[in-house]
C-alpha positions in Angstrom: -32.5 -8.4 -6.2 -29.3 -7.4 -7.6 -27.7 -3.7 -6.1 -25.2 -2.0 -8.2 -22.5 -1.3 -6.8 -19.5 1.2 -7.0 -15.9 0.7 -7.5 -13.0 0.9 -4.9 -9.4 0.6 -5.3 -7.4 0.0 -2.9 -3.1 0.1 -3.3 -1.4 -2.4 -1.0 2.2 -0.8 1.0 5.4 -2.2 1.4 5.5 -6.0 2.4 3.4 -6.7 -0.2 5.9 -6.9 -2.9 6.3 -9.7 -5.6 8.8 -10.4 -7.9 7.5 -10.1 -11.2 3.9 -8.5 -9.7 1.6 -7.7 -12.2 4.6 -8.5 -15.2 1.9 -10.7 -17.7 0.2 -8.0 -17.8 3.1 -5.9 -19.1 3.0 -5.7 -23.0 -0.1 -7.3 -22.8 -2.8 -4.3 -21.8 -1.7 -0.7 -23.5 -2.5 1.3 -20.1 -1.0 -1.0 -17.9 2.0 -0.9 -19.8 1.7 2.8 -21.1 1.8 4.3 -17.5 5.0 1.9 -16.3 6.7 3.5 -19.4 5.9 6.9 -18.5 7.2 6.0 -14.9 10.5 4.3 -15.7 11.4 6.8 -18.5 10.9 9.9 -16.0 13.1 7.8 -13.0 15.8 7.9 -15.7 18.5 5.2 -14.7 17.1 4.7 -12.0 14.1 3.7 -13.6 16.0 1.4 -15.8 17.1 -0.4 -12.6 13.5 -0.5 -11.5 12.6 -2.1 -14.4 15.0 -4.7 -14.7 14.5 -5.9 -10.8 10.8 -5.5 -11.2 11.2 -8.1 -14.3 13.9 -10.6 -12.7 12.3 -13.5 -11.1 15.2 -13.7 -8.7 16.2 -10.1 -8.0 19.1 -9.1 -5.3 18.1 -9.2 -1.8 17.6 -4.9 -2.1 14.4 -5.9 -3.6 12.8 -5.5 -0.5 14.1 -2.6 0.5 12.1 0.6 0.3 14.1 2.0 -2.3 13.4 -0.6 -4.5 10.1 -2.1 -3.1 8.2 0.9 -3.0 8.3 2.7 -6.2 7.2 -0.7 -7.9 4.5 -1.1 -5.8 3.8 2.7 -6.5 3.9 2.1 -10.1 2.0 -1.1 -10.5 -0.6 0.1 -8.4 -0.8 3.2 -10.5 -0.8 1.1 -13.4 -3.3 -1.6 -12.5 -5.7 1.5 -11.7 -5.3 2.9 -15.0 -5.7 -0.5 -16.8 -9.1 -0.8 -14.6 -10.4 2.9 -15.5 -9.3 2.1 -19.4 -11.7 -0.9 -19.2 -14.7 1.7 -18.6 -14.4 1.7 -14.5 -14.5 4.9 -12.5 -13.4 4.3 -8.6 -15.3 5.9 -6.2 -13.4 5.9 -3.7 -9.5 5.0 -3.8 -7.6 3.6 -0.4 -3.7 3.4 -0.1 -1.8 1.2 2.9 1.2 3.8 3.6 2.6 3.6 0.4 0.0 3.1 -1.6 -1.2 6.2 -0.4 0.5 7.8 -3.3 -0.7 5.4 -5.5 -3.6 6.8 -4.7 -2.9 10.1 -4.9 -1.2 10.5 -8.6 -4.7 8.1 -10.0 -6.5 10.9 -8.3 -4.2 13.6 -9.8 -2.7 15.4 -7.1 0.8 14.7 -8.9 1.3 13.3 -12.4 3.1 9.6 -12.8 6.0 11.5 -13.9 6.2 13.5 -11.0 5.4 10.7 -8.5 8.6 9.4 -9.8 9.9 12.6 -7.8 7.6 12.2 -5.1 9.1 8.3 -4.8 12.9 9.3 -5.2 12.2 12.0 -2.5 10.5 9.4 -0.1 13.6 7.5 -0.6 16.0 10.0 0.1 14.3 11.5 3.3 14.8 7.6 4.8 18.3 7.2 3.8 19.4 8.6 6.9 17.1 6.5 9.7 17.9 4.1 12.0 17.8 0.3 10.1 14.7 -1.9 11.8 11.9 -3.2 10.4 8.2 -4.0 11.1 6.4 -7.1 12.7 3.1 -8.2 12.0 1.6 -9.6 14.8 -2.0 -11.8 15.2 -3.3 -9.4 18.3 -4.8 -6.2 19.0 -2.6 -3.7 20.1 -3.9 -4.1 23.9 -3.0 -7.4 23.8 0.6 -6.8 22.7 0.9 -3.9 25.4 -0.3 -6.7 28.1 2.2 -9.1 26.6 5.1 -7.1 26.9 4.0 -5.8 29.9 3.5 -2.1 29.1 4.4 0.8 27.6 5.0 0.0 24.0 8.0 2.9 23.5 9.8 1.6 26.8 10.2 -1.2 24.8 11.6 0.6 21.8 8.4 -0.4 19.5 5.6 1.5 18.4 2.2 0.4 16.7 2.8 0.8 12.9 -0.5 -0.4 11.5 -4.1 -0.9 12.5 -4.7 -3.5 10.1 -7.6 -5.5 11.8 -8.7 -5.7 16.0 -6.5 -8.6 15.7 -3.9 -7.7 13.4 -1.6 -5.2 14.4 2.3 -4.3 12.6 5.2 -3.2 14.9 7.5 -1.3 14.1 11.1 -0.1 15.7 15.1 -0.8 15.5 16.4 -4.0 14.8 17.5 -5.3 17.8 13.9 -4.1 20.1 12.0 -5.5 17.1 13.8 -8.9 17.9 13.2 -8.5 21.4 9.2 -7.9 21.1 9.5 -10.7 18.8 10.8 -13.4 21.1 8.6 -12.1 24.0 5.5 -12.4 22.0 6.5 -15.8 20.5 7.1 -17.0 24.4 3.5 -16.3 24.9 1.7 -17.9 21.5 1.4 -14.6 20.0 1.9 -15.6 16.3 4.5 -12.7 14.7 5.4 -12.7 11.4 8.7 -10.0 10.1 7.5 -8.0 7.4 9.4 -7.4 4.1 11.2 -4.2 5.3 14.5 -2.7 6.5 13.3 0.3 7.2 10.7 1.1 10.9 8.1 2.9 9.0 5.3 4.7 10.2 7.5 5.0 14.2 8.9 8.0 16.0 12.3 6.4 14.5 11.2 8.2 11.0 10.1 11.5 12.4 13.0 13.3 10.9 12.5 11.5 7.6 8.9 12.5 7.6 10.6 16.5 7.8 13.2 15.9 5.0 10.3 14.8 2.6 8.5 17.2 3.4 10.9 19.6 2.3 11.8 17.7 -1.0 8.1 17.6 -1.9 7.9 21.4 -2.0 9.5 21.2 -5.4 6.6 18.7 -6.4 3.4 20.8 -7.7 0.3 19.1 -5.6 -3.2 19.4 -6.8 -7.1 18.8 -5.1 -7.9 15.1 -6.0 -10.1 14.4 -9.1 -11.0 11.4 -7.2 -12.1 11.1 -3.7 -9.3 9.4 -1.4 -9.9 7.8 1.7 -6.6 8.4 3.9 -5.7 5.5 6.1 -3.7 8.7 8.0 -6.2 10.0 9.1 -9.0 7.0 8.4 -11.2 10.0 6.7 -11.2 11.5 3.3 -8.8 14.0 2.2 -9.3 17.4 1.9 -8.9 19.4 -0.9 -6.6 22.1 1.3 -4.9 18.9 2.9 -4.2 17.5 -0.3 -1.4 20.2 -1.8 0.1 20.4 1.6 3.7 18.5 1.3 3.0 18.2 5.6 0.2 16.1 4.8 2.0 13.3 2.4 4.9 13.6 4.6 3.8 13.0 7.8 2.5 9.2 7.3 6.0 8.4 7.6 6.3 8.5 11.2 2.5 7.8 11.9 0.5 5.2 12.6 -1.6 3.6 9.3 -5.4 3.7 10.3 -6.3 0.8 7.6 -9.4 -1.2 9.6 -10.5 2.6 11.4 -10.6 3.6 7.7 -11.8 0.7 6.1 -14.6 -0.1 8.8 -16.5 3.1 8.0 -16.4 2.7 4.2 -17.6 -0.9 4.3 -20.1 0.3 7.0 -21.9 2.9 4.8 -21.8 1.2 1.1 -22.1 -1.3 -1.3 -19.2 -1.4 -3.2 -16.5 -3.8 -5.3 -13.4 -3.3 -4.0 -10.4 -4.2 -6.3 -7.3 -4.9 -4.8 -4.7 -3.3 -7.1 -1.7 -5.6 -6.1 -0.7 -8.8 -5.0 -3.8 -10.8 -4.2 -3.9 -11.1 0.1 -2.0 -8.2 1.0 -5.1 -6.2 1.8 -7.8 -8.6 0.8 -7.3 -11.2 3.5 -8.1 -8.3 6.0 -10.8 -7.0 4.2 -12.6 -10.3 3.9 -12.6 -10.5 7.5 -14.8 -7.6 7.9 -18.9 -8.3 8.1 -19.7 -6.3 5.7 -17.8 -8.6 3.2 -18.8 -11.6 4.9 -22.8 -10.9 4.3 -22.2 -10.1 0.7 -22.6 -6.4 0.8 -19.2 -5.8 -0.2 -17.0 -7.8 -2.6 -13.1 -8.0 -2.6 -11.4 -8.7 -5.7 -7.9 -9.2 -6.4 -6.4 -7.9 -9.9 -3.1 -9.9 -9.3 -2.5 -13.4 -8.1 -0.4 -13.7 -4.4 2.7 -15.0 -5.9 3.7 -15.0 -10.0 3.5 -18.3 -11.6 4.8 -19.8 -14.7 1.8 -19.5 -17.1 1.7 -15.5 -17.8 -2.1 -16.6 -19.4 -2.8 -16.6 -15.3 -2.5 -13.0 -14.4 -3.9 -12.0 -17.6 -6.6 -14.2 -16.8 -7.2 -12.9 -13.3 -6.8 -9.7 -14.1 -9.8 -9.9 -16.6 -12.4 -11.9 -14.4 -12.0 -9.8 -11.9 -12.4 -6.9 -13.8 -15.3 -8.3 -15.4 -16.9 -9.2 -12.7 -16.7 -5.8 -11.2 -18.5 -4.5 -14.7 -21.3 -6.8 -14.0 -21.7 -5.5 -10.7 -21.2 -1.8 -11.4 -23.8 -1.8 -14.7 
């Protein structure tokens, strides 16, 4: 028997980022392109330099950097959902890694596009003064990294970033301990891979970023969600009195992301589609790891292929299936 099933976005963070993500679709669908407008247009020049990386299929090496990584992926995410919800889907539940968080949040209307432009030059500013690192993903559990490096995490200068799966964990520290963990994992087959970052997100190294945006986002009106939004923060939903708190969308900085705590209890207790409103693998490789994929109950659904190719028909085409296919599921 069929079950109908509800709609989930979910908005990958930074590491995830493309050249040229979700670009076919650009010009191509009205509210994809209608809400990247609005969002360039209220960055001013900045925007304008947004733009023109986002559409270069070589951009500088400060693509990856958060200043340049993580407003696009804020804006195509935003975009991708309001392209979905055009095409007669509602989310039920929306789901942001770090970043993506605020993706979530302007879809569900605690901030408008143009003002998550503010909210995404604020985050920007606030981590202009950290200490350069980066993060690590690494193919382990976080027990089994503390056992490998033999202890304390912080005595090593790392700290857990993200909870990404029970054996997928991201590091995250300074450059030089983030090297160290590296070739002391390595040493004893623990696969690492360096995420696309410069900056240690979501470590005690950004605790006095996470106070700075605070303080900048007090100039940013917030409102209760229109939308429920599960925080990986906290791996629960977010309150209404939470939600126009700058503390609350500041602090993720310097904490831990919760994705599998937060993901594991929503796949638990529904039957859902889940639309991954980004590159395709950044969040649906975890996710298809989990049970309650593997048995069918849940299906993950990419709205953007991993890597841009040269037919723009592909994306488009993508795009469309997928969303298709969650209207079939969803009637």
């Amino acid at each position: 028997m069929d079950v109908r099933r509800e709609v989930a976005l979910v908005f990958p963070g930074q590491g995830a980022q493309q050249p040229r993500m979700g670009a076919d679709l650009y010009g191509a669908d009205p509210a994809f392109t209608s809400l990247l407008d609005e969002f360039f247009a209220a960055s001013g020049a900045e925007g304008a330099r947004l733009r023109d990386d986002w559409l270069s299929a070589h951009p500088g090496p400060e693509f990856d950097d958060c200043s340049r990584a993580q407003p696009l992926l804020f804006a195509v995410g935003a975009a991708l959902a309001a392209a979905v919800i055009a095409r007669g889907l509602r989310p039920a539940v929306l789901v942001g890694h770090s970043v993506g968080e605020l993706a979530a949040a302007a879809v569900a209307g605690v901030f408008s596009v143009a003002e998550g432009s503010r909210v995404m030059a604020a985050r920007t500013t606030a981590m202009a003064e950290t200490e350069p690192g980066g993060m690590l993903a690494v193919a382990a559990s976080a027990d089994r990294i503390r056992e490998a490096l033999g202890g304390d995490l912080a005595g090593h200068g790392v700290a857990v970033a993200a909870v990404n799966s029970p054996y997928q964990t991201v590091l995250s520290g300074g450059e030089t301990a983030l090297r160290a963990a590296e070739r002391t994992l390595t040493a004893q087959v623990v696969a690492c891979r360096p995420v696309k970052a410069r900056q240690p997100f979501h470590s005690p190294l950004c605790a006095d970023a996470a106070i700075r945006f605070r303080d900048l986002l007090k100039d940013v009106e917030l409102r209760p969600p229109a939308l429920t939004i599960r925080s990986t923060c906290t791996a629960r939903d977010v309150t209404a009195a939470e939600s126009v708190t700058p503390e609350f969308w500041s602090a993720q900085l310097a904490r831990p992301v919760l994705f599998w705590p937060a993901m594991d209890d929503l796949l638990t207790s529904g039957t859902r589609v889940y639309l991954e409103a980004g590159p395709k693998g950044s969040c649906a490789a975890v996710l298809q790891l989990h049970p309650a994929v593997q048995n069918g109950r849940n299906v993950v659904l990419p709205l953007l292929p991993a890597t841009p190719g040269s037919d723009p028909r592909a994306t488009r085409h993508l795009f469309d299936e997928s969303v298709s296919t969650a209207l079939a599921m969803t009637a």
